[in-house]
C-alpha positions as CSV (number, residue, x, y, z in Angstrom):
1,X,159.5,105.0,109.0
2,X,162.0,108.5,109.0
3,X,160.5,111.2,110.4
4,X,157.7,109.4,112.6
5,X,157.5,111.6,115.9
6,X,158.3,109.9,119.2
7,X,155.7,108.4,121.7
8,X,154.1,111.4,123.5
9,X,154.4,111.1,126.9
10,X,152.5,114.6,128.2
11,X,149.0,114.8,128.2
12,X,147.3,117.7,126.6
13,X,144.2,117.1,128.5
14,X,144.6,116.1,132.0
15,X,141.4,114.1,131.8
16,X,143.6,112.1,129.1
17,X,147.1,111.2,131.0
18,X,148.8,108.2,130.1
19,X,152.2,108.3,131.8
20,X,153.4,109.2,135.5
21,X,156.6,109.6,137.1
22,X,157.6,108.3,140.6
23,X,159.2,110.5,143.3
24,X,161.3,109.1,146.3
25,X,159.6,111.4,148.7
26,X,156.1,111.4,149.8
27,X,157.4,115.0,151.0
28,X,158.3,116.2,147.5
29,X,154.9,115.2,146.3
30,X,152.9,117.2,148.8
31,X,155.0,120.0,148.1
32,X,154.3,119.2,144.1
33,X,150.4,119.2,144.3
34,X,150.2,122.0,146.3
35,X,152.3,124.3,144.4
36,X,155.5,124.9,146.5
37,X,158.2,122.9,144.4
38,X,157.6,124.1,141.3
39,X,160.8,122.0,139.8
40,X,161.2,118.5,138.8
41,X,165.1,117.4,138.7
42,X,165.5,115.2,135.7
43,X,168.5,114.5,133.6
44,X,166.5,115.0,130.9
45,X,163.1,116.7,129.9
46,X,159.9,116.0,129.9
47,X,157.4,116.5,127.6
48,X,155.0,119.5,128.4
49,X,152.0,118.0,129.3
50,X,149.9,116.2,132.6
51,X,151.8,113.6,134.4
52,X,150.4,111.5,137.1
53,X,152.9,112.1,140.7
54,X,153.5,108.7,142.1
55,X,155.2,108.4,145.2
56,X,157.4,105.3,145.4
57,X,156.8,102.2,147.4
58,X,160.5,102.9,148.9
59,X,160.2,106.5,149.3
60,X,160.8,108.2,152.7
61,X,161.6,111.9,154.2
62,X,163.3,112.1,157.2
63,X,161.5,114.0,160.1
64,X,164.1,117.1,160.0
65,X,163.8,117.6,156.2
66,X,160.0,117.7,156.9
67,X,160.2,120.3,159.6
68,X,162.5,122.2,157.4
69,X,159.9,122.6,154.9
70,X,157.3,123.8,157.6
71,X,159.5,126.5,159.0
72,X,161.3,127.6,155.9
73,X,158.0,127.8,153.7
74,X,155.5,128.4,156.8
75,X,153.4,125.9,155.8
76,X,151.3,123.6,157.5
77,X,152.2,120.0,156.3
78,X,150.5,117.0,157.2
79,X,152.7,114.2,159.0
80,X,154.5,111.7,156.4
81,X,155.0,109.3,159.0
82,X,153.0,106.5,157.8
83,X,152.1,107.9,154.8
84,X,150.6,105.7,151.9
85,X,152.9,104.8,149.3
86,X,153.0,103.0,145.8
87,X,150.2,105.2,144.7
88,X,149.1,108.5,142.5
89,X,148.5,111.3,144.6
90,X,147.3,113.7,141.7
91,X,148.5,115.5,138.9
92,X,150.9,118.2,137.2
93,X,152.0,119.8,134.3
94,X,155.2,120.2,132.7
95,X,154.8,123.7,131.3
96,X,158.5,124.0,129.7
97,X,162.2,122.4,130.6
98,X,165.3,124.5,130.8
99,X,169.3,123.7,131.6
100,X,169.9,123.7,135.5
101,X,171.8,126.7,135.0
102,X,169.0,128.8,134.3
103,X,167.3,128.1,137.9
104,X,170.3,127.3,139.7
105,X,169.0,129.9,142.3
106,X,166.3,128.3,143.1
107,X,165.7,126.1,146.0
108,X,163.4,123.8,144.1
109,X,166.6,123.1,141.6
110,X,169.4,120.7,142.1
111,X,173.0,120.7,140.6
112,X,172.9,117.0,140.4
113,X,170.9,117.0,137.3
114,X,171.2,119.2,134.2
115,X,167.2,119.7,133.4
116,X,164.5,121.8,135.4
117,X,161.1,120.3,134.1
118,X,159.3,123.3,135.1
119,X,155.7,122.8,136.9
120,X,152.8,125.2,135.5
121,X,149.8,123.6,136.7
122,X,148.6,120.8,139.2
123,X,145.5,119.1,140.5
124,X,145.8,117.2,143.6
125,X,143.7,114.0,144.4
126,X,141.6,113.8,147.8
127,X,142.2,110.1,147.6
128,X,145.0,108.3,146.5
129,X,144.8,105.6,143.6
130,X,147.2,102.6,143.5
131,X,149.2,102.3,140.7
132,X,152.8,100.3,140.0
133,X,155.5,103.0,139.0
134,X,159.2,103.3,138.3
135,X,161.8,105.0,140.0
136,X,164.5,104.2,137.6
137,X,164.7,108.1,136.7
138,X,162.0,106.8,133.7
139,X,158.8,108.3,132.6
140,X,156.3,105.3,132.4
141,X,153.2,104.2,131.0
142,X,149.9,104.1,133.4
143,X,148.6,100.3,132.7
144,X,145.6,99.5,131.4
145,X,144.4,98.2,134.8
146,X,144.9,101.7,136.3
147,X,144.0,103.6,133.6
148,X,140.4,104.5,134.7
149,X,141.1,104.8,137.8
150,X,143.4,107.4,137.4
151,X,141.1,109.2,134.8
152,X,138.0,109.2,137.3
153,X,139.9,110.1,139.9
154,X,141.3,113.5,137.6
155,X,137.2,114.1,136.6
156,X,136.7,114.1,140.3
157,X,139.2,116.6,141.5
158,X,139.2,118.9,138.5
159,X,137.7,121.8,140.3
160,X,141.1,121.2,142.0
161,X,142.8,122.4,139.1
162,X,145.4,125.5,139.9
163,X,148.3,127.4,138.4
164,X,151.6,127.7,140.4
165,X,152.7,130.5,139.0
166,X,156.3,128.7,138.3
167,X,157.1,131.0,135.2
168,X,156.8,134.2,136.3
169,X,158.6,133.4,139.6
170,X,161.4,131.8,137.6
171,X,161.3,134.6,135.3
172,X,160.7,132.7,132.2
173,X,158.3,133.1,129.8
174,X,156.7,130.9,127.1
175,X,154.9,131.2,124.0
176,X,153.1,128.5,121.9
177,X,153.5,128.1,117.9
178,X,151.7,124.7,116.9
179,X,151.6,123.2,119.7
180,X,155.5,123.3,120.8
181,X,156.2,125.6,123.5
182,X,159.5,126.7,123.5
183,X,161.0,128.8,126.5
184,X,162.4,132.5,126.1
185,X,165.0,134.0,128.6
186,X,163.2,136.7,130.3
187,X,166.1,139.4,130.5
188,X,165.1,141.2,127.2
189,X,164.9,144.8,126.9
190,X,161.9,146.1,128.4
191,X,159.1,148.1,126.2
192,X,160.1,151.2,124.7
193,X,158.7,153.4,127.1
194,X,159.7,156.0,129.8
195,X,157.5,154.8,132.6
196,X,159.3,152.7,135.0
197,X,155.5,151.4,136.5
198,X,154.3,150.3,133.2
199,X,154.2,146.4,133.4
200,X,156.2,144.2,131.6
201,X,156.3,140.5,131.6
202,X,160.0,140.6,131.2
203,X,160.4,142.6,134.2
204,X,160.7,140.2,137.4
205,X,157.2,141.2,139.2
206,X,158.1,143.6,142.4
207,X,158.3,142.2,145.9
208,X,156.5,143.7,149.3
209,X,158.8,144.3,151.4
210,X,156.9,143.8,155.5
211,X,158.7,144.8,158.7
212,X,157.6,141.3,160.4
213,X,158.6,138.4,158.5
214,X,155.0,135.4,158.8
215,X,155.2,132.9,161.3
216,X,155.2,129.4,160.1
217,X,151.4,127.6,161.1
218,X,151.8,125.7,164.1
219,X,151.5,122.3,164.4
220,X,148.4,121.6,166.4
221,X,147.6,118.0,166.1
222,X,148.9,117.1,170.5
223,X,149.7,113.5,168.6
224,X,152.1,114.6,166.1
225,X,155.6,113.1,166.9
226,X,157.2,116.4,165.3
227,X,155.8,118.4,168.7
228,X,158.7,117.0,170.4
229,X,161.2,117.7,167.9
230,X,159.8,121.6,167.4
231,X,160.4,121.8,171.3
């Protein structure tokens, strides 16, 4: 039947997913659900919506690309060594996709693939829930098995629920017009006005500049295996 729309793939409510996609790196996920990559690297785009963030049963980070991410972003990431695989570690939402060109400065993006889903919203899990993905560069269906599982688990942890601010620190903008969001360079003029502090959300927000750049958190844990490599 002509004109039929395609499968929806993005769930409005996150209490509603359907479909996940698997990452390769239990690093990447971390970083995903608690609002530091703000990208996903597809070579195509996602529907806006909730997605489930399964981390592959093959995926692995090596231990320098983890202790570039805690000294390059001063975070304080748990150890991946070990870490469970095969399974949902929580949520997030495509806000809005746009050509790699248009984020090509940001570390999140990658020059390997032409679309930056862009990440608005996500709500990690506490615990994990075990669910068969793909890594085949595929959106996928959550089966009926896993289903509940999945949806309890986002009931449980929806107080988790947090924006990442992704747009404003791309310096996009969107707008909604029956339900299709559709993205909008932000390099338009600025508001007629004079005043150069008036705010305008096509303006890229001001930065504070601090005479002593932050330290990353230390590692405290005397058990960690990346103690010896920070030495």
């Amino acid at each position: 039947m002509s004109g039929r729309p395609k499968n929806k793939t993005g769930a409005n409510d996150p209490t509603e997913v359907t479909h996940g996609f698997t990452i390769n790196n239990p690093a990447w996920a971390w970083l995903i659900l608690n609002g530091h990559k703000i990208i996903e690297n597809r070579d195509f785009k996602l529907q806006p919506g909730w997605y489930a963030v399964h981390v592959g049963a093959t995926a692995d980070c090596s231990i320098n690309e983890e202790l570039s991410y805690v000294k390059d972003l001063h975070i304080h990431m748990p150890p991946l060594l070990g870490v469970e695989k095969g399974v949902v570690y929580g949520l997030c939402k495509i806000g809005t996709s746009v050509p790699y060109e248009q984020c090509k400065k940001n570390r999140w993006s990658s020059h390997h693939y032409a679309v930056c889903n862009i990440i608005t919203d996500v709500i990690p899990f506490t615990k994990t829930v075990k669910v068969s993905g793909n890594l085949n560069n595929q959106v996928w269906p959550i089966t009926k098995e896993s289903t509940p599982l999945v949806h309890q688990a986002v009931k449980e942890n929806l107080y988790k629920k947090k924006a990442t601010g992704a747009l404003r620190s791309l310096g996009l903008s969107v707008y909604c017009a029956n339900e299709t969001i559709q993205v909008v360079q932000a390099n338009k003029q600025a508001t007629k006005t004079n005043r150069v502090d008036d705010y305008s959300p096509d303006r890229p927000a001001k930065t504070m500049k601090t005479s002593v750049e932050p330290k990353p958190l230390p590692i405290k844990s005397t058990g960690d295996i990346r103690n010896f490599f920070c030495k």
